[in-house]
N, C-alpha and C positions, 0 to 999 in steps of 0.2 A: 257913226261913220259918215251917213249922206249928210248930216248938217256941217262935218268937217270939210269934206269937200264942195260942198257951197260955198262956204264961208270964204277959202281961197278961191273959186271964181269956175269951178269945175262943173258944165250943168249936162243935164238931159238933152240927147237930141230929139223933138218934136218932128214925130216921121209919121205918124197915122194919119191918113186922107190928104198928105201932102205929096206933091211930085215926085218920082225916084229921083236922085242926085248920087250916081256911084263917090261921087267925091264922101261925102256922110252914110250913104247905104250901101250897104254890102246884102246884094238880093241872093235869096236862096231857094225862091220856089216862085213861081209864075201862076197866074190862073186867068180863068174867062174873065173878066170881067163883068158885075152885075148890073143890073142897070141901073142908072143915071152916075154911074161909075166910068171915069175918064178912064181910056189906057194910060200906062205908066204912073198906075198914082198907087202908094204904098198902102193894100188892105190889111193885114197885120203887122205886127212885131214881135218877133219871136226873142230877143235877145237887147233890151236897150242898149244906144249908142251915148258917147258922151263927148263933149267938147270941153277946150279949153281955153278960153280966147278964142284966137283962129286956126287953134292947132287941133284937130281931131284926135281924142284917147284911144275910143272904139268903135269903128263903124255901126249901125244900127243894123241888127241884121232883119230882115225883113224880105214879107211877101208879095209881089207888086202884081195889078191887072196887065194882061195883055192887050 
């Protein structure tokens, strides 16, 4: 099934150690942040996100630093 939706154009969203963006992330839990760890930068993913072009399928949901 995931090489099916490759193949028409449907990918991963790439959220681990990158900036929150509510527009692609959907946050559901907060924490300190550890060091050399920016606020707002996404430290897990609980649930992949996926795009489609520039239509978002499913936000990525995810844990971000305070």
């Amino acid at each position: 099934m995931h090489e099916l939706l490759t193949t028409v154009g449907v990918e991963e969203i790439d959220a681990l150690g990158k900036p929150f963006d509510p527009n692609i992330h959907f946050a559901v839990m907060r924490e300190d942040a550890a060091d050399g760890v920016e606020p707002d930068t996404v430290t897990a993913v609980l649930q992949t996100g996926y795009i489609w072009g520039d239509k978002v399928l499913r936000p990525a949901m995810v844990k971000v630093a305070n």
